[in-house]
DSSP file (Angstrom, degrees, kcal/mol; ACC not computed):
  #  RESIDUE AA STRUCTURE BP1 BP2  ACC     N-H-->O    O-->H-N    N-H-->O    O-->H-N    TCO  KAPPA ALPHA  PHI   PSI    X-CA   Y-CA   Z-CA
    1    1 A X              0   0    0      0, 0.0     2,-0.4     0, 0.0    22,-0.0   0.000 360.0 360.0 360.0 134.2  142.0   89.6   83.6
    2    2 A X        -     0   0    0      1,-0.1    28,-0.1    82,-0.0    29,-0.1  -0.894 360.0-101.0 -96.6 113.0  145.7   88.3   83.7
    3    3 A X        -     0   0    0     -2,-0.4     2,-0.2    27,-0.2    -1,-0.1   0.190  44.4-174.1 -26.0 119.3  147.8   88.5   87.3
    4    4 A X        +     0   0    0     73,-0.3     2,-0.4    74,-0.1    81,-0.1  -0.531  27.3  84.6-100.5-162.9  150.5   91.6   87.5
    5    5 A X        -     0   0    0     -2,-0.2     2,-0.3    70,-0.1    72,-0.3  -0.873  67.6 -38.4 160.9-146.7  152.9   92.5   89.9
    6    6 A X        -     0   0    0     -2,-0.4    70,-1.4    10,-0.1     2,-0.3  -0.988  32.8-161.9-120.9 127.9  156.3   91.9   91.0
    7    7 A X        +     0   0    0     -2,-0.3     8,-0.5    68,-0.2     2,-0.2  -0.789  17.8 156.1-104.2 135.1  158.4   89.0   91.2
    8    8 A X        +     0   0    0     -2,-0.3    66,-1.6    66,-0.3     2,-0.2  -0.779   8.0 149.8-177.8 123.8  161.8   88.5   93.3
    9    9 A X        -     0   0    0      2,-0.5     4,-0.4     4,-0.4    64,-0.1  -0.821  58.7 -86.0-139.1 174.7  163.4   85.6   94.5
   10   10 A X  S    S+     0   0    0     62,-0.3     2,-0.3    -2,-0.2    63,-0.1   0.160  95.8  96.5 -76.6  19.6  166.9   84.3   95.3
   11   11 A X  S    S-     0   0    0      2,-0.1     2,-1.4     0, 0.0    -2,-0.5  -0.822  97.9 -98.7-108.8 150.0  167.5   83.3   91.8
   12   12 A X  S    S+     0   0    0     -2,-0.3     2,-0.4    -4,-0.1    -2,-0.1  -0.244  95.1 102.6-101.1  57.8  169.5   85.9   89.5
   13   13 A X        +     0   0    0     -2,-1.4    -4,-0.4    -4,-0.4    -2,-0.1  -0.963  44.5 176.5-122.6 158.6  166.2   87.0   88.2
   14   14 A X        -     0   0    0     -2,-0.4     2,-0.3    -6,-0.1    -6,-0.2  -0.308   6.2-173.5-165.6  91.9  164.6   89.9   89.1
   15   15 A X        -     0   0    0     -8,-0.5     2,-0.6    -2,-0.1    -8,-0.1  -0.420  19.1-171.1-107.8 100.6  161.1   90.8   87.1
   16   16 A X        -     0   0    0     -2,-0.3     2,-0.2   -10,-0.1    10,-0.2  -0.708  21.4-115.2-115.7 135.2  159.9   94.7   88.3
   17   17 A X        -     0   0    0     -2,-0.6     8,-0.1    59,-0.2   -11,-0.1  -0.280  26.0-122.2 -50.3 129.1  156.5   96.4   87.5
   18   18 A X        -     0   0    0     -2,-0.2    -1,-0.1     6,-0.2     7,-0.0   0.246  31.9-109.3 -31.2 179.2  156.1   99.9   85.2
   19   19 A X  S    S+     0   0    0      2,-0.0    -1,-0.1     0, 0.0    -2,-0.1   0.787  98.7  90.7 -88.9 -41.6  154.7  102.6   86.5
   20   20 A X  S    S-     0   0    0      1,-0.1    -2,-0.1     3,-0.0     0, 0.0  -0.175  86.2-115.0 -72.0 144.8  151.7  101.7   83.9
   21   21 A X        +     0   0    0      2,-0.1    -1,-0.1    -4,-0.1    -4,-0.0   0.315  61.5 160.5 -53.0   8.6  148.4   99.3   84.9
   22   22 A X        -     0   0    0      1,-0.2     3,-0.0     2,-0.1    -4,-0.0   0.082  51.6-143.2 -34.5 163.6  150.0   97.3   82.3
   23   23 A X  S    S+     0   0    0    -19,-0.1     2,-0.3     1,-0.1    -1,-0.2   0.126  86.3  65.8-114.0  17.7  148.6   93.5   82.7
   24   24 A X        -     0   0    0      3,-0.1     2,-0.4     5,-0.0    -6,-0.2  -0.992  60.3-172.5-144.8 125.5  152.7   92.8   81.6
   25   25 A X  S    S-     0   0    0      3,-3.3     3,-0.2    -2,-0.3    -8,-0.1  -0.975  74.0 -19.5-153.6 169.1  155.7   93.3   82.8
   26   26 A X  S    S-     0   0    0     -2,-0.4    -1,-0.1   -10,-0.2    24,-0.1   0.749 122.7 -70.5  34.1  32.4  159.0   92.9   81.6
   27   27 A X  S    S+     0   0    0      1,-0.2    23,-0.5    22,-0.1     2,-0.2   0.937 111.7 111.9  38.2  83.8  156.9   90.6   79.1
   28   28 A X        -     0   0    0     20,-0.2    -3,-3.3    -3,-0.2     2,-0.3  -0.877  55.1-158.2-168.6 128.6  156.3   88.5   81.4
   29   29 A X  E     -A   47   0A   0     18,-2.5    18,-0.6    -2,-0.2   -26,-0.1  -0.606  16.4-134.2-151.0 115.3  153.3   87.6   83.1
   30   30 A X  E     +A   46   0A   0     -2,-0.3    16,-0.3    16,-0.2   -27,-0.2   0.223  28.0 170.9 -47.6 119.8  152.9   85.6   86.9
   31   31 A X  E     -     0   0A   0     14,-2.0     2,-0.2     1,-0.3    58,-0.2   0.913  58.4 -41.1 -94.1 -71.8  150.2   82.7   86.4
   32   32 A X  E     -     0   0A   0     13,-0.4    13,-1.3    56,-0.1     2,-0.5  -0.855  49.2-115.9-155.0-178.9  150.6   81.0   89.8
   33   33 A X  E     -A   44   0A   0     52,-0.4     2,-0.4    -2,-0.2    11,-0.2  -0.909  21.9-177.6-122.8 146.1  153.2   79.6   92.6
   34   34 A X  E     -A   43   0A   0      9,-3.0     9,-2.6    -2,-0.5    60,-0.0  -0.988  33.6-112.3-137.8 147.5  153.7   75.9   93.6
   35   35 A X        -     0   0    0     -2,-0.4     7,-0.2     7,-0.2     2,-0.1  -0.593  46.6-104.8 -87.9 142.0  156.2   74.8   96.5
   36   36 A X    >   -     0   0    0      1,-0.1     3,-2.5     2,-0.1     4,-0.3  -0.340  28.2-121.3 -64.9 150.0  158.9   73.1   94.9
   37   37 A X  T 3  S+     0   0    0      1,-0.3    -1,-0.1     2,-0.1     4,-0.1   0.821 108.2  64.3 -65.7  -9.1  158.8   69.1   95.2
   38   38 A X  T 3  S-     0   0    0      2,-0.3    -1,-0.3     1,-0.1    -2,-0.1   0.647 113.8-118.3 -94.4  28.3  161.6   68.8   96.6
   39   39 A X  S <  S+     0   0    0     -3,-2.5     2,-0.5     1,-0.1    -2,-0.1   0.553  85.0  98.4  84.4  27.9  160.4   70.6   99.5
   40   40 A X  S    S-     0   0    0     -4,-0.3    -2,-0.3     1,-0.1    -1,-0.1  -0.934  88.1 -23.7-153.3 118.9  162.8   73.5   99.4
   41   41 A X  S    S-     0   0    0     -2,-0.5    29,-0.2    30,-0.1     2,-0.2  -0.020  75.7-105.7  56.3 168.4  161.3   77.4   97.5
   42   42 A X        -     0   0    0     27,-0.3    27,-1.2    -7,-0.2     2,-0.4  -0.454  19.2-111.7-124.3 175.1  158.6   77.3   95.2
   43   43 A X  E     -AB  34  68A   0     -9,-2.6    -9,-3.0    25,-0.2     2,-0.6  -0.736  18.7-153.0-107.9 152.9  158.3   77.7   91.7
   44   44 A X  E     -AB  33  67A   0     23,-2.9    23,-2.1    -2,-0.4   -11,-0.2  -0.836  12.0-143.3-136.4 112.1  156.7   80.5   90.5
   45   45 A X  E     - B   0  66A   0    -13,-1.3   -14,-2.0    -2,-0.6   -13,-0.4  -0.468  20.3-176.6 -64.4 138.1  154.8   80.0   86.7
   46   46 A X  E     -AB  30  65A   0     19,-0.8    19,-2.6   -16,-0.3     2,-0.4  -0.930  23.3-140.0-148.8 145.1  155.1   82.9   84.6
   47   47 A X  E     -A   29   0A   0    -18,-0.6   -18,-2.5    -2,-0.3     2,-0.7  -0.885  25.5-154.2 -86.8 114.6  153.4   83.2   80.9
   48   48 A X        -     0   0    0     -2,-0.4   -20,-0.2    12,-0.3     5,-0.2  -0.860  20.8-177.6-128.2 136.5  156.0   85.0   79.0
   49   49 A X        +     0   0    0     -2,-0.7     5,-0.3     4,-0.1   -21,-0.1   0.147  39.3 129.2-120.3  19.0  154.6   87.1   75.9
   50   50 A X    >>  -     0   0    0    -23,-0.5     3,-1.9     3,-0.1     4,-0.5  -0.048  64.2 -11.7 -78.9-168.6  158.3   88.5   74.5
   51   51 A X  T 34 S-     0   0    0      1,-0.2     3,-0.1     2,-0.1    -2,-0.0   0.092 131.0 -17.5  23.3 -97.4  159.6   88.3   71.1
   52   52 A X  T >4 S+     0   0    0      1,-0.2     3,-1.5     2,-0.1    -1,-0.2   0.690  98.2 107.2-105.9  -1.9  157.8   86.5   69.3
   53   53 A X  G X>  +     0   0    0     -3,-1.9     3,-3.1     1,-0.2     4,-0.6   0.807  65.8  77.2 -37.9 -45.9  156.0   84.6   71.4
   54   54 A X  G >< S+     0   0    0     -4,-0.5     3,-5.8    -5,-0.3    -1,-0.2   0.852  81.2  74.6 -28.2 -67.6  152.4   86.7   70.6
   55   55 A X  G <4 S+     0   0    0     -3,-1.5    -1,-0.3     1,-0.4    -2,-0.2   0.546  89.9  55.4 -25.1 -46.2  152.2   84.7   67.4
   56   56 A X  G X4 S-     0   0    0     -3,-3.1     3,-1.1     1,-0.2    -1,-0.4   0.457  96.3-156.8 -71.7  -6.6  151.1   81.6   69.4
   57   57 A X  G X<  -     0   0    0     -3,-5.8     3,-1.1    -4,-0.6     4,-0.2  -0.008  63.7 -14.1  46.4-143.5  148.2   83.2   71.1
   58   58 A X  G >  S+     0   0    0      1,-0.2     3,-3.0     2,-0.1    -1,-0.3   0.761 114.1  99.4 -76.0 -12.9  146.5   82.4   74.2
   59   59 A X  G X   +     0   0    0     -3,-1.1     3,-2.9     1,-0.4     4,-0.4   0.889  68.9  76.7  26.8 -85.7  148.7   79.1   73.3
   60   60 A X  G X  S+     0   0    0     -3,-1.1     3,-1.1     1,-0.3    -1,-0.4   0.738  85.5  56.5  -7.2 -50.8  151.2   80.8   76.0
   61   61 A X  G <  S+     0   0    0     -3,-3.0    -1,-0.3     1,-0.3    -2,-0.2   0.190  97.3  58.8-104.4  31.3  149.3   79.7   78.6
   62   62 A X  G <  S+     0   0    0     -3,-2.9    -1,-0.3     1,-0.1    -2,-0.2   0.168 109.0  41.9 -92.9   0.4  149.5   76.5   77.7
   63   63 A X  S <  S-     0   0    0     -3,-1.1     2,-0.3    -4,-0.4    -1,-0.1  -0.703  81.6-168.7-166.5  74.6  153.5   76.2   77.9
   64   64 A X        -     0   0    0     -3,-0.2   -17,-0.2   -17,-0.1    -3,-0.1  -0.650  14.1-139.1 -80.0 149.3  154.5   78.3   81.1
   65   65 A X  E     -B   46   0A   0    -19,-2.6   -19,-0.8    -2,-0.3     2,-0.2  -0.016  22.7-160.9 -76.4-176.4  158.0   79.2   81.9
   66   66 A X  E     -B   45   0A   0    -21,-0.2     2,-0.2     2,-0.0   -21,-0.2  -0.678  15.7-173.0 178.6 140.3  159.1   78.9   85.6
   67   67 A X  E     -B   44   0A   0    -23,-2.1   -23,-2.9    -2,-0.2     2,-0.3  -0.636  26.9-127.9-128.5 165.3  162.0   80.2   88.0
   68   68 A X  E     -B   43   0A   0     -2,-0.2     2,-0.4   -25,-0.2   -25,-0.2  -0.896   7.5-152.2-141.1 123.5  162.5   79.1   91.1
   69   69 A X        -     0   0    0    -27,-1.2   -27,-0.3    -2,-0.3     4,-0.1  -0.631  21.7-140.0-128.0 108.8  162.7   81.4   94.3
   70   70 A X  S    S-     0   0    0     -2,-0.4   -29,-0.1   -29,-0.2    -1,-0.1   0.618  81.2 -17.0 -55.5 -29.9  165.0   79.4   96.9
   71   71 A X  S    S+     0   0    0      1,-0.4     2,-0.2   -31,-0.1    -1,-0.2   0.611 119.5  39.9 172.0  30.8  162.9   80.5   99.7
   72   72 A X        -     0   0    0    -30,-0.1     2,-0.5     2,-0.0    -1,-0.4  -0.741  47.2-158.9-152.3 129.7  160.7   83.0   99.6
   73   73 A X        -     0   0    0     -2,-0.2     2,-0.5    -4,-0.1   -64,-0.2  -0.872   6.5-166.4 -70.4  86.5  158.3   84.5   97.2
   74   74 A X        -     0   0    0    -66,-1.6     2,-0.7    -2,-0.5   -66,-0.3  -0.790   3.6-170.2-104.6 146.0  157.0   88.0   97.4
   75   75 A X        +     0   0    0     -2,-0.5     2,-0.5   -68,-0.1   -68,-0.2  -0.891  13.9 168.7-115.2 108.8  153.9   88.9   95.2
   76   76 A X        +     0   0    0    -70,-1.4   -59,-0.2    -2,-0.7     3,-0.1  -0.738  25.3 142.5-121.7  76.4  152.8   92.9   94.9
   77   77 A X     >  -     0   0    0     -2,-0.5     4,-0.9   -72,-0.3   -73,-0.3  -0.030  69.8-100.4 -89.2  14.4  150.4   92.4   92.2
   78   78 A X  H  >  -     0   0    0      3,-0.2     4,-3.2     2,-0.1     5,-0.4   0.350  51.2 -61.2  24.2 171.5  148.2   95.1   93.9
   79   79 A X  H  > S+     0   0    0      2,-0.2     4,-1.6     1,-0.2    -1,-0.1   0.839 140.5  34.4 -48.0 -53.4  145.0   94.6   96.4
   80   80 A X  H  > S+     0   0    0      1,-0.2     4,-2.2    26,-0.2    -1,-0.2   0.934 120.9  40.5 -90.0 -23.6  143.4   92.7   92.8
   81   81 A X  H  X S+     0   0    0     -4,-0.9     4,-1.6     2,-0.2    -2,-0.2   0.742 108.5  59.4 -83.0 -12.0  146.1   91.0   91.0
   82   82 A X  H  X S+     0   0    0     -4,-3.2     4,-2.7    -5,-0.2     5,-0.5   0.971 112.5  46.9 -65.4 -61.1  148.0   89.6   94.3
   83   83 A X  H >X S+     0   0    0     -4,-1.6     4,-2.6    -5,-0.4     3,-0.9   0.811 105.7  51.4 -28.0 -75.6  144.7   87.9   94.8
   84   84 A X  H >< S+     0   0    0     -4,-2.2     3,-0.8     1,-0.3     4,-0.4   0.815 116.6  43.8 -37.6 -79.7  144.1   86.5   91.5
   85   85 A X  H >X S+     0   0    0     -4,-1.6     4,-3.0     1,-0.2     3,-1.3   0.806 117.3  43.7 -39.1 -51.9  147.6   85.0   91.7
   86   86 A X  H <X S+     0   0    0     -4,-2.7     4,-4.3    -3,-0.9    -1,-0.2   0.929 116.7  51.4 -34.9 -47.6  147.2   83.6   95.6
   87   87 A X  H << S+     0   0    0     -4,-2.6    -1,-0.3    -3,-0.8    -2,-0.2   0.484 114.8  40.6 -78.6   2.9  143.7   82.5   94.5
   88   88 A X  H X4 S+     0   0    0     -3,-1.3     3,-1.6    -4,-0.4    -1,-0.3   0.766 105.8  64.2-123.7 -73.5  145.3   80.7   91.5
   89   89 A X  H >X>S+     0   0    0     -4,-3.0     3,-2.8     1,-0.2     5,-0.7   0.865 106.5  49.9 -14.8 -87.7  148.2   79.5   93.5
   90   90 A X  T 3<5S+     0   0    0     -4,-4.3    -1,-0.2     1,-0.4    -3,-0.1   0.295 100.7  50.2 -49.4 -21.1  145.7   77.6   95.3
   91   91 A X  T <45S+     0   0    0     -3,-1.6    -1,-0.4     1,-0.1    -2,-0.2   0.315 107.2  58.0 -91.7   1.1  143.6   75.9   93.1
   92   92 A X  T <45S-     0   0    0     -3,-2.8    -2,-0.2     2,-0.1    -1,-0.1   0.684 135.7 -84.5-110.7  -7.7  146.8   74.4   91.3
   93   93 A X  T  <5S+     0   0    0     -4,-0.6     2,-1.3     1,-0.2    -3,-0.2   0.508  76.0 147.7 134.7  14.6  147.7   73.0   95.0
   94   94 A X      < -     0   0    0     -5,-0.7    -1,-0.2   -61,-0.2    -2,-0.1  -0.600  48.2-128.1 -41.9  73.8  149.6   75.9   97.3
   95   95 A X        +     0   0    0     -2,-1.3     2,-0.3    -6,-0.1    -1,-0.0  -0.048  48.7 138.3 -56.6 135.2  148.5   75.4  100.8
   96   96 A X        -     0   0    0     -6,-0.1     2,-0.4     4,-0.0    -1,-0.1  -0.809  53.4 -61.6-163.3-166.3  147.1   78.7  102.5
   97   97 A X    >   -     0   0    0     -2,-0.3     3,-1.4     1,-0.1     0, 0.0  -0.826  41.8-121.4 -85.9 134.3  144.6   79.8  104.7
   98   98 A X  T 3  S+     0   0    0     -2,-0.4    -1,-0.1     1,-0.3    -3,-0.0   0.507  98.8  66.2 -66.3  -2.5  141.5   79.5  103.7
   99   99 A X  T >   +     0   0    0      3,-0.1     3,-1.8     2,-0.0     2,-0.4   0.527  64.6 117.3 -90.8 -12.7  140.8   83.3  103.9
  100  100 A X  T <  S+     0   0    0     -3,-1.4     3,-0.1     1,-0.2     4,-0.0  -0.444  76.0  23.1 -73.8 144.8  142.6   84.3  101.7
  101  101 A X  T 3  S+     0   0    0     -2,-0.4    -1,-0.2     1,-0.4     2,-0.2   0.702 104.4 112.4  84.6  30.2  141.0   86.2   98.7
  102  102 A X  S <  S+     0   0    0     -3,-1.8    -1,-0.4     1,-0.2    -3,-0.1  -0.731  74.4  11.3-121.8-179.1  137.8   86.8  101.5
  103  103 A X  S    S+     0   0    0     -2,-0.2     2,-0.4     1,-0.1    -1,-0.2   0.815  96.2 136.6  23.0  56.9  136.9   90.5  103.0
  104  104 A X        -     0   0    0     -3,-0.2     2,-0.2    -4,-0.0    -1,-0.1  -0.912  33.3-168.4-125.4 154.6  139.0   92.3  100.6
  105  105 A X        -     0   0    0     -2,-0.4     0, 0.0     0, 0.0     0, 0.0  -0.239  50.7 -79.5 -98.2-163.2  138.5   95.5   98.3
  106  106 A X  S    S-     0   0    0      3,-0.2     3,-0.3    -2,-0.2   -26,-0.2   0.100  72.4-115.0 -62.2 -18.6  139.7   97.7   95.4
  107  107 A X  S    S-     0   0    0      1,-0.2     3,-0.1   -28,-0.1   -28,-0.0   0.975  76.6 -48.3  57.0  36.5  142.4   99.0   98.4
  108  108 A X  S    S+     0   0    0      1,-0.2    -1,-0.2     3,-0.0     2,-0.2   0.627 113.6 121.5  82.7   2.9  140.7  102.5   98.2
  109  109 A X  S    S-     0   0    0     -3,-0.3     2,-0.4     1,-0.1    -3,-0.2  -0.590  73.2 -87.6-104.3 179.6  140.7  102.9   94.2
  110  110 A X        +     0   0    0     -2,-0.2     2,-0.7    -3,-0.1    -1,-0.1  -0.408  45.1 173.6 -81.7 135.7  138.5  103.4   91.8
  111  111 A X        +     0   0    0     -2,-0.4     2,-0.2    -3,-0.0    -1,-0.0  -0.900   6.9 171.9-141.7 116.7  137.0  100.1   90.5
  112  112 A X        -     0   0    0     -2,-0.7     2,-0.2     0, 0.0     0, 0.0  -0.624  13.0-162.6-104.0 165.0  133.9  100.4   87.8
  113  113 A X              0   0    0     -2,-0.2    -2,-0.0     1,-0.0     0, 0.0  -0.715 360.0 360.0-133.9 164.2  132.1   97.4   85.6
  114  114 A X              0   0    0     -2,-0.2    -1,-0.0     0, 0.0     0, 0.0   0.303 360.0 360.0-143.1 360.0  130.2   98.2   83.0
């Protein structure tokens, strides 16, 4: 499963979800966040799967794009994709609480495996 959500920062971008569970949006899709080095906003890595990009295959997430949000980041990936991104975030070196991605649900929807 690939991170969704919404992205907005103070940079003249502005990325918004569908209505649909797509796992894309605006063909673009949020990998992880990193504070910038020079200590001011983060960057926030994004996979971006427009035009023609497909053609290269999972090859995409091997050459992420990245904007950078001047000083704040908010992520509304819903209850599983906010994680996934946070949890992401973190392994690539985001500093956070260590709780995060702990006691959490489905946020009251239906969630099968099969």
């Amino acid at each position: 499963m690939h991170g969704t959500g919404v992205l907005s920062c103070e940079s003249p971008c502005f990325f918004s979800q569908p209505s649909t569970n797509s796992h894309r949006f605006c063909e673009c899709e949020a990998r992880y966040i990193k504070a910038d080095p020079t200590g001011e906003g983060y960057l926030v890595f994004f996979a971006w799967h427009g035009g023609k990009r497909g053609k290269f295959g999972d090859d995409v997430y091997d050459h992420l794009m990245w904007v950078k949000a001047r000083k704040l980041v908010f992520v509304g990936a819903g209850s599983l994709g906010t994680t996934e991104i946070m949890l992401r975030s973190k392994q690539m070196g985001l500093s956070m609480n260590d709780h995060v991605g702990q006691g959490m649900s489905g946020n009251g929807d239906i969630l099968a495996f099969g």
